[in-house]
N, C-alpha and C positions, 0 to 999 in steps of 0.2 A: 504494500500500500504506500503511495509515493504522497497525494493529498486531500487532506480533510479540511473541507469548508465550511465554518460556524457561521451562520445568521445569531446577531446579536439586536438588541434594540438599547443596549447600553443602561440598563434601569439596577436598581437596585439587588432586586430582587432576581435578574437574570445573571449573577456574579456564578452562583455554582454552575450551573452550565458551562461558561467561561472557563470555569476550572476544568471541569469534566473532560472539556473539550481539548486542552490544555494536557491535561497530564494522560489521556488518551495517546494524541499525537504523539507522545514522546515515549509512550510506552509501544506503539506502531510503526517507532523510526520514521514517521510522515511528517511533512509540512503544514504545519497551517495558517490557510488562509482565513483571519478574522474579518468578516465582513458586514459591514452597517450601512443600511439601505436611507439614504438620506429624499425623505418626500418631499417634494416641492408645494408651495404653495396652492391649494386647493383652488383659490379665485384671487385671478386675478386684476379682474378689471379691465381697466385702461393700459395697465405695467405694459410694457413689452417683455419677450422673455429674456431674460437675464443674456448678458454678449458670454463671448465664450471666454475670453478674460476672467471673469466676472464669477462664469462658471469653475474653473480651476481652481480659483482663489478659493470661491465656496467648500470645494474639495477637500483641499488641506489643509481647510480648519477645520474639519470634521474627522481628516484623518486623525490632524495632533490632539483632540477629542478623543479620539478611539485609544490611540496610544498612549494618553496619561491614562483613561478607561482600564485599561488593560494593564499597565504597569501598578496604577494603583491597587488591583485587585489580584495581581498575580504576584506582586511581591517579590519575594525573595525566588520563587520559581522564576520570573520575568527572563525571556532570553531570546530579544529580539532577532535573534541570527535566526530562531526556530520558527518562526512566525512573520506572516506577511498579513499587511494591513490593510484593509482596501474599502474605500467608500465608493458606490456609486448614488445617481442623482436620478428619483422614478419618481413617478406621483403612486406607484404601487410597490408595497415589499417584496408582494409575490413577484412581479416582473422583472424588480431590481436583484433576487437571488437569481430567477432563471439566466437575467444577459450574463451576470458575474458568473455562474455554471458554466455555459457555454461558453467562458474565454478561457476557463482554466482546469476543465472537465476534471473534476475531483473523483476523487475514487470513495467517496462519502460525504455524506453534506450532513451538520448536524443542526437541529433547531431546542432552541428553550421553550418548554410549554408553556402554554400562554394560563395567568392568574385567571381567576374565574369573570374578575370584574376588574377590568384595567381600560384607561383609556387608548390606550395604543401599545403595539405589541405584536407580537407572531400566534397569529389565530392557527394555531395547531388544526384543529378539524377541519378547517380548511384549505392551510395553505400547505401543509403537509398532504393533503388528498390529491390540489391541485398539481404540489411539486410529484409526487409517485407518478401521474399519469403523465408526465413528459421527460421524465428522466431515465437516463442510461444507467443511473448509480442509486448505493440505498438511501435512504433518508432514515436520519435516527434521531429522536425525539426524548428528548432529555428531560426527566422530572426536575423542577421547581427547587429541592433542598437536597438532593444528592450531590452528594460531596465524595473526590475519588475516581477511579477510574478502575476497580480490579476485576479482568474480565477472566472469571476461571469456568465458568459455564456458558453457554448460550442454548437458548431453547425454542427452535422453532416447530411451527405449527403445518402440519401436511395433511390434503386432502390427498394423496397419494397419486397426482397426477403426472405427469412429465413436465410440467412447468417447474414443478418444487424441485425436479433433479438442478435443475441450473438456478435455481434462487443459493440451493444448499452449496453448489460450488462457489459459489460468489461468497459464501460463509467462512468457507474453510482458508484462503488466505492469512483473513485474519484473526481465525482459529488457530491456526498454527504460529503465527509471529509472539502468540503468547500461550502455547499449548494449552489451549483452553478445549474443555469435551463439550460438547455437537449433541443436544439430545434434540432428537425430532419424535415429536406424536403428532397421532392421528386420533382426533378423538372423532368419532362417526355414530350415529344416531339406531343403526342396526344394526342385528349380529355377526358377529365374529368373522361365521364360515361365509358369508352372503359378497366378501370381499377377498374373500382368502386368494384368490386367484390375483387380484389389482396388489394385493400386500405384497405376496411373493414376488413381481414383477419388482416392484418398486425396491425392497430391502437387496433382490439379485442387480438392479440396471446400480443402485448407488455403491456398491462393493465394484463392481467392475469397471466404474466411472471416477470412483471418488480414491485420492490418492491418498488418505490421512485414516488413520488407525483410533483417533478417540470419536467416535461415533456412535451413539446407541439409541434405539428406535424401539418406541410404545404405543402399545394402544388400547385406548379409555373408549370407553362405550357409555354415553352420557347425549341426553339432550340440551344441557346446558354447557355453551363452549367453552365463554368466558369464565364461567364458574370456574370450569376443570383449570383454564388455564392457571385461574390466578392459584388454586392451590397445587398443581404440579409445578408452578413455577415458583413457590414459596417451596414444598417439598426437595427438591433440585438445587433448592438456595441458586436459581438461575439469576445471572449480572445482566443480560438482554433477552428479550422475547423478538422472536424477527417473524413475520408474516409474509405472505409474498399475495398480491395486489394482481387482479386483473376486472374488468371493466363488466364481462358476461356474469350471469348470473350464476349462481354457487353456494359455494362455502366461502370461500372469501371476499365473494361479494357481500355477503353475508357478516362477516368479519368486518370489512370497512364501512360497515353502514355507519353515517356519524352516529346516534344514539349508540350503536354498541362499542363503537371504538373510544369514543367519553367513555365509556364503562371500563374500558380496558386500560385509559389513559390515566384515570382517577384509582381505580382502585386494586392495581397491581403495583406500581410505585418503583419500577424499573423501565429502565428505556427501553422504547418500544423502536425498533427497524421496523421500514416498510420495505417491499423488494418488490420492482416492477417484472411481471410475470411474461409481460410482451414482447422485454428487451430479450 
């Protein structure tokens, strides 16, 4: 993993994120890029728009904003050499992370989840929703007072289809830069034998696909997903939950519906990856 892109909104309360994201990177050997989506004025009026002068200038007080941000709250960790700082100028966050994406194709984008009641901020259920359906990379959504970065578990969720074989691949990278164990389940609503056939495929295509040895694979037979999830991912003592995201209808359509993903945002309390299922 070469770079990991934080969306910050610089608030208070968005400091552990910062960290996360922060002592992540350097535990991933990655770069990162901190990025604050600077909105422009909603109305204007009569103004004309800013010259480009004018514009620049704007820039690099927001960078050196970012960068006392960032030193202030990183401290003694603080080590500019590891971290690259970057504002741009949107009237949208969401659009302001996508162009920043696309200039420096990360190999992970993280966001702070947004307070319940804040006036500005990264609206997780949606701009998290919006960023999965255009991106090449995951997006990982950082809880609020998580402090740390120790990734000894990861525990993703599988409908046992061929799309989760390459969600899991995209896992195992940075699975192994910290030998951390891979548990995938499948929690499915019928019995056992009714899939034995799609299971067997799935546990043979990822041994013959998958080049990493801490890997373990379960399955819960439960109507409630999120339930199961959040107590097999308390059970696991799991550091990320990772989902993999596609558009048709499902099980993980099913998964990212907003009401259920708020459920899974608020009351598991570990960062949650989303992984586009398309790319």
């Amino acid at each position: 993993m070469k770079t990991i892109l934080y969306a910050t909104n610089r608030t208070e309360k968005s400091v552990p994120a910062l960290r996360y994201a922060y002592d992540l990177s350097k535990r991933l050997g990655a770069e990162l890029v901190v990025l604050y989506v600077h909105q422009k004025p909603p109305i204007r009026l009569s103004m004309a728009r800013l010259s480009d002068q004018m514009e620049l200038q704007v820039i690099q007080e927001q960078k050196e904003i970012l960068k006392a941000y960032c030193a202030k709250h990183l401290k003694e960790k603080y080590n500019h050499s590891r971290m690259r700082i970057e504002v741009v100028s949107n009237d949208s966050v969401l659009d302001g992370i996508i162009e920043k994406s696309k200039q420096i194709s990360p190999d992970l984008a993280l966001i702070g989840r947004k307070a319940k009641y804040s006036e500005r901020g990264l609206l997780v259920g949606d701009i998290a929703h919006a960023l999965l359906k255009k991106s090449t990379f995951p997006i990982l959504i950082i809880p609020r007072d998580l402090s740390g970065a120790p990734i000894q578990t990861m525990l993703y969720a599988t409908d046992v289809g061929a799309e989760s074989i390459s969600a899991i691949k995209s896992l195992v990278p940075m699975a192994r830069s910290v030998n951390a164990k891979i548990h995938i389940v499948h929690i499915a609503n019928e019995t056992r034998n009714s899939r034995k056939d799609q299971i067997k495929w799935f546990k043979e295509t990822l041994k013959k696909q998958l080049d990493y040895d801490h890997i373990e694979f379960k399955v819960i037979l439960s109507d409630h997903i999120e339930e199961e999830l959040k107590i097999y991912s308390r059970h696991i003592k799991a550091d990320i939950l990772a989902l993999s995201y596609r558009e048709e209808k499902g099980f993980f359509q099913k998964l990212f519906n907003k009401c259920l993903f708020k459920k899974l945002d608020t009351r598991i309390g570990i960062p949650l990856m989303g992984i586009n299922a398309a790319i």
